[in-house]
C-alpha positions as CSV (number, residue, x, y, z in Angstrom):
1,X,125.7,-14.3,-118.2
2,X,122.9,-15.1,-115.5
3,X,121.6,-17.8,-118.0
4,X,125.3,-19.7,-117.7
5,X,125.7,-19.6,-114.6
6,X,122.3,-20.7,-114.2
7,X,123.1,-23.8,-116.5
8,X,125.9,-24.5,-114.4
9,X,124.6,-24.7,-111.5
10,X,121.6,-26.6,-113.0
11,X,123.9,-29.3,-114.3
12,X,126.3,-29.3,-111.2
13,X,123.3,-29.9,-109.1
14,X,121.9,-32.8,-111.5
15,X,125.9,-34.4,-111.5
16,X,126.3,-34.1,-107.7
17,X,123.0,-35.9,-107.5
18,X,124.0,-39.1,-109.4
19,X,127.6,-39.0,-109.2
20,X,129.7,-41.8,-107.4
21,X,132.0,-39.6,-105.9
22,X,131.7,-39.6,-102.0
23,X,130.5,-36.7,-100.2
24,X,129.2,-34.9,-103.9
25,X,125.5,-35.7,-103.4
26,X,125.6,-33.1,-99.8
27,X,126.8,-30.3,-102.1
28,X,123.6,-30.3,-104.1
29,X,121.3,-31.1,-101.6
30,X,119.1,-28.6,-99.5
31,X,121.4,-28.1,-96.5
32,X,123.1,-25.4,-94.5
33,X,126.4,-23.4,-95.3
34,X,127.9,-24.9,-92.2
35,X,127.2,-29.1,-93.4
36,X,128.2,-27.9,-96.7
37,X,131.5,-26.4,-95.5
38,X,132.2,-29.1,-93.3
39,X,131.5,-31.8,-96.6
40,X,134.1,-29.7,-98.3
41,X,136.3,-29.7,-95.8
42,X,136.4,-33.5,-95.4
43,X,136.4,-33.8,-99.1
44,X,139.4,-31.8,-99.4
45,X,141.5,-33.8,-96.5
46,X,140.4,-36.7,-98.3
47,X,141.8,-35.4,-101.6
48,X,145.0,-34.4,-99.9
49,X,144.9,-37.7,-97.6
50,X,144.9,-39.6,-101.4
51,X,147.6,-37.1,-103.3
52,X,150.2,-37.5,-100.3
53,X,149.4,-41.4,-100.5
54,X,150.0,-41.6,-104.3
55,X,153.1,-39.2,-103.5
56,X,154.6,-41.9,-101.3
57,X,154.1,-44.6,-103.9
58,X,155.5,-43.1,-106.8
59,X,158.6,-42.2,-104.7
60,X,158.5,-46.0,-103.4
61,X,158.6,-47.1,-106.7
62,X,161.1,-44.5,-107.9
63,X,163.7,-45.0,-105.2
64,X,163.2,-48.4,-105.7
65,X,161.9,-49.5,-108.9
66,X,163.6,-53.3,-108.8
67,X,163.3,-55.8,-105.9
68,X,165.5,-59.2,-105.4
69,X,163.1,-62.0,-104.2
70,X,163.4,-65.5,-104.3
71,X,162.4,-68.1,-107.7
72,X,160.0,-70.1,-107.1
73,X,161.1,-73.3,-108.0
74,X,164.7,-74.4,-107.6
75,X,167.2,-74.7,-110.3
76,X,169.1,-78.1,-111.5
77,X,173.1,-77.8,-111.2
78,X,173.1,-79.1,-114.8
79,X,172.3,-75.6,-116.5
80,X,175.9,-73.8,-114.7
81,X,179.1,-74.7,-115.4
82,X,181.9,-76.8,-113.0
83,X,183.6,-73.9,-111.5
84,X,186.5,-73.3,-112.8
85,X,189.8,-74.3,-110.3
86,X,192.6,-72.7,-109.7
87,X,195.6,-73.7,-107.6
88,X,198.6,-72.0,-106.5
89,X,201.5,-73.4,-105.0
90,X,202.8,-71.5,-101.6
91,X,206.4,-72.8,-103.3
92,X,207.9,-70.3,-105.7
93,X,210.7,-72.0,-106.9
94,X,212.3,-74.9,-107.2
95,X,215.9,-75.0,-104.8
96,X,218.0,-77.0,-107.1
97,X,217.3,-73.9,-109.7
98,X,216.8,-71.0,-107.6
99,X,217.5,-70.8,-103.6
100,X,215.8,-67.1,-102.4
101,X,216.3,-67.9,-98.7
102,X,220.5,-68.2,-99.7
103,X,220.4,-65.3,-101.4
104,X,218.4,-63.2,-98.9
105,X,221.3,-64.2,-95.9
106,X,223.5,-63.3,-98.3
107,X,222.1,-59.9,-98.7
108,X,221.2,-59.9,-94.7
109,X,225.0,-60.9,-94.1
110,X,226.1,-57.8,-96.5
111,X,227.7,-60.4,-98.6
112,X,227.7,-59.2,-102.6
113,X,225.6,-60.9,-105.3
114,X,226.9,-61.0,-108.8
115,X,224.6,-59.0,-111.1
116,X,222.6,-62.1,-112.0
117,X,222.1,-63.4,-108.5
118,X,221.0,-59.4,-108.1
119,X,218.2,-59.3,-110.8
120,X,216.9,-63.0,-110.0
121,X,216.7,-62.0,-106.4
122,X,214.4,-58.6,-107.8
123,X,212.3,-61.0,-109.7
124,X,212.0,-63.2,-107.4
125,X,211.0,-60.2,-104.9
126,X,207.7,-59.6,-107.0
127,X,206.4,-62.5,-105.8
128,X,207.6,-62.8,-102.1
129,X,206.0,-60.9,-99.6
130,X,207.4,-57.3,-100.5
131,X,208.8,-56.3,-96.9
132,X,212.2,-58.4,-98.3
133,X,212.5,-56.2,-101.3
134,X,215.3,-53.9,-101.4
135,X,215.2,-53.4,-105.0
136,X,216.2,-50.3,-106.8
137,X,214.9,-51.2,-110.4
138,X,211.4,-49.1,-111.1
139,X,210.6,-51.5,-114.0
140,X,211.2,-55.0,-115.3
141,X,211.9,-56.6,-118.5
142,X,209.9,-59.4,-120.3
143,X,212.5,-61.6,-118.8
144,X,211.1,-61.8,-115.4
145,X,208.3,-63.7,-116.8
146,X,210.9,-66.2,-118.6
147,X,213.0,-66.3,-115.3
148,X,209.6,-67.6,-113.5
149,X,208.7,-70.0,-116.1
150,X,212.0,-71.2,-115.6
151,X,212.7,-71.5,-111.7
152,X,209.4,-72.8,-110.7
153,X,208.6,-75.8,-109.5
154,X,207.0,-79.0,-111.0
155,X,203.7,-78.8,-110.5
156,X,203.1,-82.6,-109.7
157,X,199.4,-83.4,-109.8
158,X,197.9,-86.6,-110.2
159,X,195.0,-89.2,-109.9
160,X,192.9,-86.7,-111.6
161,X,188.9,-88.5,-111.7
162,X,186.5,-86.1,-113.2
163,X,183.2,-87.7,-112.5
164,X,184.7,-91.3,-111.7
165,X,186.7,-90.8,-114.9
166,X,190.4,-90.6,-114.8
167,X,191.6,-87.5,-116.6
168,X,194.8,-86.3,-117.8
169,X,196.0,-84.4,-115.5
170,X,199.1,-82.2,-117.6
171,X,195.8,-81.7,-120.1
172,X,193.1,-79.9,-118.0
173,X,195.7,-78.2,-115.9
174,X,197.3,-74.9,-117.7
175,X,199.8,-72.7,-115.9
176,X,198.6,-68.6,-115.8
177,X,200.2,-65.7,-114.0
178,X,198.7,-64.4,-110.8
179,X,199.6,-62.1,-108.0
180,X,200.7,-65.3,-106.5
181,X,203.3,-65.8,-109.5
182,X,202.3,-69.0,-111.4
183,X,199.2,-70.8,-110.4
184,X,197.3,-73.7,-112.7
185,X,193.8,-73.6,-113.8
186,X,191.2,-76.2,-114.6
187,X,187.6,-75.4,-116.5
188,X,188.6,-72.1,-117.1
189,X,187.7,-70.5,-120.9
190,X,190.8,-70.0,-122.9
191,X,192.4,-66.6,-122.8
192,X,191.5,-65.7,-126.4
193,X,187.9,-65.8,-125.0
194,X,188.6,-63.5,-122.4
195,X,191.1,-61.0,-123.5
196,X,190.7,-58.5,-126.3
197,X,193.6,-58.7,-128.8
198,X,195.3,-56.1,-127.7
199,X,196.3,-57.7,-124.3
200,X,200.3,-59.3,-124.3
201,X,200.2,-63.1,-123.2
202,X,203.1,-65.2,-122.3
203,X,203.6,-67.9,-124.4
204,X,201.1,-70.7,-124.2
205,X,199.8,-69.9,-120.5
206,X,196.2,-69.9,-120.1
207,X,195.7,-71.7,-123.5
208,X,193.5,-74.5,-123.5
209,X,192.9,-74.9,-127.2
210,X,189.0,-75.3,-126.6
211,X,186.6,-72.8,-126.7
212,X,182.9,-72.1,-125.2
213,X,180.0,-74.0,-127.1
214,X,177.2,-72.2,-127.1
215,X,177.3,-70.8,-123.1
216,X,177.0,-67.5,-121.3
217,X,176.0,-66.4,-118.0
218,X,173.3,-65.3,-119.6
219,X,171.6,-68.0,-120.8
220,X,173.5,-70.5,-119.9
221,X,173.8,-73.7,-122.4
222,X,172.2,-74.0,-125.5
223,X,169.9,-77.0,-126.2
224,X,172.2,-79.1,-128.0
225,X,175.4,-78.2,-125.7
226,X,174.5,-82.1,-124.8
227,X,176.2,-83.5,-121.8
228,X,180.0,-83.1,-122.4
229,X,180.3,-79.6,-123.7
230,X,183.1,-76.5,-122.7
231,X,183.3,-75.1,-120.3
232,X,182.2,-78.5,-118.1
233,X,178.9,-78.6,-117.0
234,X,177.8,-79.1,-113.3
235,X,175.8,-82.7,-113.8
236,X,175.1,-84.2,-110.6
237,X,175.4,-83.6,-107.0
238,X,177.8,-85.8,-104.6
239,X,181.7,-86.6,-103.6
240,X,181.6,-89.5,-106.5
241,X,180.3,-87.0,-109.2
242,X,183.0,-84.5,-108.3
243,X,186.4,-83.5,-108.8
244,X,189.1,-84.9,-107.0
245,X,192.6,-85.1,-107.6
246,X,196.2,-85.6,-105.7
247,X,199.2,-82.5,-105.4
248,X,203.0,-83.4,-104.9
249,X,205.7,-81.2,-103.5
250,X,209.7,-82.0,-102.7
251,X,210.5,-81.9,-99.5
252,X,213.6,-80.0,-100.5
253,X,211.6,-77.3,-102.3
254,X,209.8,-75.8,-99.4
255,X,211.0,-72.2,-98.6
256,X,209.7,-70.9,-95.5
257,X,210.9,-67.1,-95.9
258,X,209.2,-66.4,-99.4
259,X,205.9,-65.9,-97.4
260,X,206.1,-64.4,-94.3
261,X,203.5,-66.3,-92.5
262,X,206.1,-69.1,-93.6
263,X,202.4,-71.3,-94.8
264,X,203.4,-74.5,-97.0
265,X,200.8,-75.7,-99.2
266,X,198.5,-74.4,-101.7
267,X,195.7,-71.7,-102.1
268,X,192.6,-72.4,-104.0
269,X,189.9,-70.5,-105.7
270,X,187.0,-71.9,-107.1
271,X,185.3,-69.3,-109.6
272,X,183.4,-68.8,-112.9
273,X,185.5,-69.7,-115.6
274,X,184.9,-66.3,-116.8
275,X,186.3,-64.5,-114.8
276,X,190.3,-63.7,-114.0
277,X,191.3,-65.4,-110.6
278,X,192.4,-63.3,-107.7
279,X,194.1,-64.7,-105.1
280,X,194.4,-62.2,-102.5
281,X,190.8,-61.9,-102.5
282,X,188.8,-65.1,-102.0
283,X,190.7,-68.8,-101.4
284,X,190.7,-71.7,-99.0
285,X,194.0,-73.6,-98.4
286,X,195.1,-77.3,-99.0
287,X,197.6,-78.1,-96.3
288,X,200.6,-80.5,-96.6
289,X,199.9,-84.0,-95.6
290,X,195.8,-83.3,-96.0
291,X,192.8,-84.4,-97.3
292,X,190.5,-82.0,-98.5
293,X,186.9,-81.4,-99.1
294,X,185.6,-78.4,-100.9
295,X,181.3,-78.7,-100.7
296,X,180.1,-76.4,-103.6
297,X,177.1,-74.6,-103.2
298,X,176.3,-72.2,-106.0
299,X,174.5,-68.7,-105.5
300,X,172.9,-67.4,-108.4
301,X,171.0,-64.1,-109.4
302,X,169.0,-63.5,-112.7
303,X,167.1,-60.2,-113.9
304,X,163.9,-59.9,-115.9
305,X,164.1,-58.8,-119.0
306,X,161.3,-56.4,-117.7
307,X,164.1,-54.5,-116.0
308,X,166.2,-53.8,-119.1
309,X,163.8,-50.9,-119.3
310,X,165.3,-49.3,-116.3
311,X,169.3,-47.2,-117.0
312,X,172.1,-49.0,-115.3
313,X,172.4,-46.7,-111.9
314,X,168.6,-47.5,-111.1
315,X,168.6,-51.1,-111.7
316,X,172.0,-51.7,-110.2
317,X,173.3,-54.0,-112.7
318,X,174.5,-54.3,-116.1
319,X,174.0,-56.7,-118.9
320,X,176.1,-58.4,-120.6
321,X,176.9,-56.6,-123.2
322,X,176.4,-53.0,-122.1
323,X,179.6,-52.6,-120.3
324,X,183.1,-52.4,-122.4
325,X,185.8,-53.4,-121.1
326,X,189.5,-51.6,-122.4
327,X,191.1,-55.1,-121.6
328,X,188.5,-57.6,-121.2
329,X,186.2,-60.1,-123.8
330,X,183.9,-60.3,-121.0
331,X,182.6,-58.1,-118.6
332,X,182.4,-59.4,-115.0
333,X,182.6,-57.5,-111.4
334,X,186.0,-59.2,-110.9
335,X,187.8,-58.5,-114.3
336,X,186.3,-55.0,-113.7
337,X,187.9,-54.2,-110.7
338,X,191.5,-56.0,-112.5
339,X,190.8,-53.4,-115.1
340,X,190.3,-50.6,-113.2
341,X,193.2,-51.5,-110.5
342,X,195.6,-51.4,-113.7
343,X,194.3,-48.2,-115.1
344,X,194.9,-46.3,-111.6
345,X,198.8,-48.3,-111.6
346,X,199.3,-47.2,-115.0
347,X,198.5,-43.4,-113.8
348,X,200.0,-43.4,-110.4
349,X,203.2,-45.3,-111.7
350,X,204.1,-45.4,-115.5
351,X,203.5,-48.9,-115.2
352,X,201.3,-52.3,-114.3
353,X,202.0,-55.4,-111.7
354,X,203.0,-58.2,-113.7
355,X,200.2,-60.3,-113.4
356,X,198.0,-57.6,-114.8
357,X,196.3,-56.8,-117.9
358,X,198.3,-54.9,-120.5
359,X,199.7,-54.1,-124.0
360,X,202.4,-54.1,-125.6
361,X,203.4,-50.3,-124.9
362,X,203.3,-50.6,-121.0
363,X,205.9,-51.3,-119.0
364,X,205.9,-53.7,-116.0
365,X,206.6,-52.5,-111.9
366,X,209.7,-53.4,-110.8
367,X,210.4,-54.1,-106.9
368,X,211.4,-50.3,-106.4
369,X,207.5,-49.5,-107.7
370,X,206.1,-51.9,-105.6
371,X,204.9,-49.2,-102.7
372,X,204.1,-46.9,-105.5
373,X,201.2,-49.7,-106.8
374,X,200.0,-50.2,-103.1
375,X,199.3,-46.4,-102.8
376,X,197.4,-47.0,-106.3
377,X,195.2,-49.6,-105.2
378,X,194.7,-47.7,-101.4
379,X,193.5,-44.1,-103.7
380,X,191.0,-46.6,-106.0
381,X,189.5,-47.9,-103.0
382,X,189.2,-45.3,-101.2
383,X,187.7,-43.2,-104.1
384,X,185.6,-45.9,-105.4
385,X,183.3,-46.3,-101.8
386,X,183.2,-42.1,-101.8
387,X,181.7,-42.7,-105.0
388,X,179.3,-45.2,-104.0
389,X,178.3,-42.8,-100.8
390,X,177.9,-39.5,-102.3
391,X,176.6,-40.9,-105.9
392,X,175.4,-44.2,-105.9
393,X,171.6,-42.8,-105.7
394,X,172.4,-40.0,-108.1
395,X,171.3,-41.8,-111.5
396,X,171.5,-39.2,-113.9
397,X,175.0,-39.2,-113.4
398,X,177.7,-39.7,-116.7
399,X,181.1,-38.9,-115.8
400,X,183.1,-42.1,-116.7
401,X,186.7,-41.2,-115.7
402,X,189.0,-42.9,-113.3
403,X,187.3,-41.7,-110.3
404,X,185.0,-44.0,-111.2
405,X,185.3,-47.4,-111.8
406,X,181.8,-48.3,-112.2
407,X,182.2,-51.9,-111.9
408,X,178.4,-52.5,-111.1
409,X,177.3,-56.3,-110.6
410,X,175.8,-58.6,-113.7
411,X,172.5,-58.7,-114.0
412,X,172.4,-62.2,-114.4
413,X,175.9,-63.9,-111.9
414,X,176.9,-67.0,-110.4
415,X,179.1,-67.2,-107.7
416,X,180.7,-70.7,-105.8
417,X,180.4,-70.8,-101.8
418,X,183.0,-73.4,-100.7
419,X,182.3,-75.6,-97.5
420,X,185.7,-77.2,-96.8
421,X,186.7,-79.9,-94.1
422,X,190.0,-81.8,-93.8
423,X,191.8,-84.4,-92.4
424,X,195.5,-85.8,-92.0
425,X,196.2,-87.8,-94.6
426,X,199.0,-90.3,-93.1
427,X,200.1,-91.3,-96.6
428,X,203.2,-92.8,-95.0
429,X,202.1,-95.7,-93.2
430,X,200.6,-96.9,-96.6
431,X,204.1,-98.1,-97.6
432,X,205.4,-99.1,-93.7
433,X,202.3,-101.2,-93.7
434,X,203.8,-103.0,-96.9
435,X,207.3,-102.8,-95.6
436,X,208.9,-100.6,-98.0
437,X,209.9,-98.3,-95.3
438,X,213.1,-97.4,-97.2
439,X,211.7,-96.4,-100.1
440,X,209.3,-93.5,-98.5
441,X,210.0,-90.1,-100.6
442,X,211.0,-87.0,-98.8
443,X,207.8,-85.7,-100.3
444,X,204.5,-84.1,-99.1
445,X,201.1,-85.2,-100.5
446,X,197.8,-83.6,-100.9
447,X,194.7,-84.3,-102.2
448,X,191.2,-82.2,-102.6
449,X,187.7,-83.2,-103.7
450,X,185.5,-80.6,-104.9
451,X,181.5,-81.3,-105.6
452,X,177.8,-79.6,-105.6
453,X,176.2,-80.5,-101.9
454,X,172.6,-80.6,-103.9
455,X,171.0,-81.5,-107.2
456,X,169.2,-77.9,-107.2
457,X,169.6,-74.9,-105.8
458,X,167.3,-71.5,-105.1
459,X,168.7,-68.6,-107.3
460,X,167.6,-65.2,-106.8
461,X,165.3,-62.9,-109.2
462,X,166.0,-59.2,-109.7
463,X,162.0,-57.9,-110.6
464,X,160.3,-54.9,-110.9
465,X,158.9,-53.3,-108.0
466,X,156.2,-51.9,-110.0
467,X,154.9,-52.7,-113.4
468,X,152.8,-50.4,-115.4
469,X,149.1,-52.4,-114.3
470,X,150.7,-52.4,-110.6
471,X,151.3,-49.1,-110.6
472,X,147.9,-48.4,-112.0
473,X,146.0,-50.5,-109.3
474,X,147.7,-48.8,-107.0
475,X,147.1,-45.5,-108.4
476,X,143.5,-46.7,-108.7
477,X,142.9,-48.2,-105.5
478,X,144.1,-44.9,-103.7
479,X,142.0,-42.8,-105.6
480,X,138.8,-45.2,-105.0
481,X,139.4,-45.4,-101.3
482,X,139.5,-41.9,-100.5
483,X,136.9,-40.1,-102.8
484,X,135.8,-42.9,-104.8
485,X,136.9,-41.7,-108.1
486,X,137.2,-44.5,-110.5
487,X,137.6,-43.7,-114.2
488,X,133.6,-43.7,-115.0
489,X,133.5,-40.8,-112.8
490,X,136.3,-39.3,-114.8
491,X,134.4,-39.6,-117.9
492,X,131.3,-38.4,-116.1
493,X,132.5,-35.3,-115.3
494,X,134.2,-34.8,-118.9
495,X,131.0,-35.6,-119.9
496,X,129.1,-32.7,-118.0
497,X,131.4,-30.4,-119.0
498,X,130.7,-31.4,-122.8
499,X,126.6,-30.8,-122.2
500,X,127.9,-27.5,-120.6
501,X,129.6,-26.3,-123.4
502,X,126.5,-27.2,-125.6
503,X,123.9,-25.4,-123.7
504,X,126.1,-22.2,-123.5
């Protein structure tokens, strides 16, 4: 037993002697209790110093693991799409097919509507601000949409130039329902590429008949998309290399009660043509009698493929294709929230708005629902940002049920900022200045231009924090600093230990 320890402290002696680690050498050497002591003592604050250092990293890089910088270089507008347009008209119907401000004084005047004026003034109701509804009816019937279809106005657009080309105007443009009734879209993908088969369309709205080649948020346009492929491609920067077209509206069709701030006009929304338009969310407005221009300047954000790695709650973004949508092709933040805000209807109410996602088996709100829906969406919001308090940093979490949504961001998005100006467009004096003063239309005219300020723009990177050989250096560089371990000195004292073994 004497003869171990004896080895021990032989070769303990001989390691503190050549050893790298700071402070060692005084152990061995031929000194009082009280420098030894005080060698260990500042040995082991220097230890703690470098654990409580290493500590704080780790929980850095664990609370934190990805970071959103800036690319380096800029990216051309030619590898994103056009956004996608939609416009919808502040006028609901036309008057010479359905008058709503006759039939709401006749209601205000206690005056009786027949059964059909009744039910068209419901429908109608959907769409108008919802302070006007007196309905009774809980749901609708697949005619409301036919109804609609029916009673709404022309939707005259013209002098459609697409990159100093003249387009067809009735071609590009296709009708689809929003909260806003019916609105027309330009760019956007057809709805078989955005809807699951199980969704109910009405007849041929949102159908373009032409279909993505070869693009995805993703990664964008394949090499041999070429120049002209679906959906359009952002090319070039400038008014000229733009979008611009002209809007029409009779003067007789305006209705100044449908909407109670009484607005005449349109509301537009520029977007990915991915993704479902919203109205009551994001839009910008082209008076009557205006000229309008919309600067586009894109905001984009990509991931690393690095950070696929990392689950879904610590990266703060999904994929692609790691998120399923019930109703949904395509999985966006947008159609998400659409998604969601019809699941919560659907269990609040028995039924869906009529401008959301369904199936064949769900009924639609009537006006007598309509409070019922706006308690629905109040209790999703409301649950959804006590979710995102109390859970957000809680990554191990699983539940997937309707108190939560889950509708992270994509890893990889594109979003349109919109710069507009206007000016009055005195259309008028065009044909007093050529004397045709008598044949002026009772009409109001529009017209917006929409097109990318720049040639490039600076996206954003999701990256990690820390990479493995970060981590390391860091790990490393800690270590060194405070005791000046390095792994050499790891393998030294493994080392000793092994000669220890032997000589015992």
């Amino acid at each position: 037993m004497r003869k171990i320890v004896k080895n021990i402290k032989k070769y303990f002696k001989e390691y503190c002697n050549s050893t790298s680690i700071h402070g060692f050498r005084y152990f061995a050497e031929e000194r009082t209790y009280f420098e030894k002591l005080w060698w260990l003592i500042v040995f082991i604050i220097s230890l703690g110093v470098c654990v409580l250092s290493i500590y704080m990293v780790y929980r850095k890089w664990d609370d934190s693991p990805v970071i959103v910088s800036f690319a380096n270089t800029g990216t051309p507008i030619y590898k994103i799409p056009f956004p996608a347009i939609t416009i919808c008209p502040e006028t609901k119907s036309a008057r010479n097919k359905f008058n709503f401000t006759d039939l709401l004084l006749k209601k205000i005047n206690d005056k009786n509507l027949t059964d059909s004026e009744s039910v068209q003034f419901d429908y109608m109701s959907l769409i108008c601000d919802e302070y006007l509804n007196e309905s009774s009816t809980f749901t609708v019937s697949e005619q409301f949409y036919d109804f609609v279809d029916e009673v709404k106005p022309m939707f005259n657009v013209s002098n459609c130039i697409y990159r100093g080309k003249k387009l067809t105007c009735d071609k590009i443009f296709k009708p689809i329902f929003t909260e806003e009734g019916v609105c027309y879209t330009f760019n956007m993908l057809d709805r078989s590429e955005i809807f699951k088969e199980n969704v109910v369309h009405y007849r041929d709205y949102q159908q373009f008949l032409r279909y993505s080649t070869n693009w995805s948020i993703e990664h964008g346009y394949a090499e041999e998309a070429g120049l002209l492929p679906y959906p359009r491609r952002a090319l070039l920067a400038g008014a000229k290399n733009g979008f611009t077209f002209e809007l029409m509206v009779f003067e007789e069709d305006l209705d100044y009660v449908c909407k109670a701030d009484a607005l005449q006009g349109y509301k537009v929304l520029v977007h990915l043509p991915t993704t479902f338009p919203t109205p009551s969310q994001e839009y910008f407005r082209v008076p009557l009698d205006q000229k309008v221009i919309a600067a586009i300047q894109p905001s984009m954000i990509t991931t690393s493929e690095s950070v696929r790695a990392y689950n879904q709650e610590r990266r703060r973004c999904y994929f692609q294709t790691e998120r399923n949508l019930q109703y949904f092709r395509i999985y966006n933040t947008v159609n998400c929230d659409i998604e969601c805000l019809a699941n919560y209807t659907l269990d609040w109410c028995g039924c869906v708005n009529f401008f959301m996602p369904r199936d064949n088996t769900t009924d639609i709100c009537g006006g007598a629902s309509l409070e019922c829906t706006k308690e629905a969406e109040r209790y999703m919001q409301t649950k959804n940002l006590k979710w995102k308090i109390n859970n957000r940093n809680k990554s191990k979490r699983k539940s997937k049920s309707l108190e939560d949504c889950d509708c992270l961001p994509l890893c990889t998005d594109l979003v349109y900022d919109a710069e507009t100006s206007q000016t009055d467009w005195d259309w008028k004096q065009w044909y007093t200045a050529l004397g045709f003063e008598k044949l002026i239309p009772k009409t109001h005219h529009s017209s917006l231009t929409i097109y990318f300020k720049a040639d490039d723009f600076i996206t954003s990177e999701r990256n990690e924090f820390y990479g493995p050989t970060d981590f390391l250096a860091n790990f490393g560089g800690l270590v060194g600093l405070f005791t000046g371990v390095s792994v050499l000195s790891v393998l030294e004292i493994l080392y000793i230990f092994r000669i220890c073994e032997t000589s015992v």
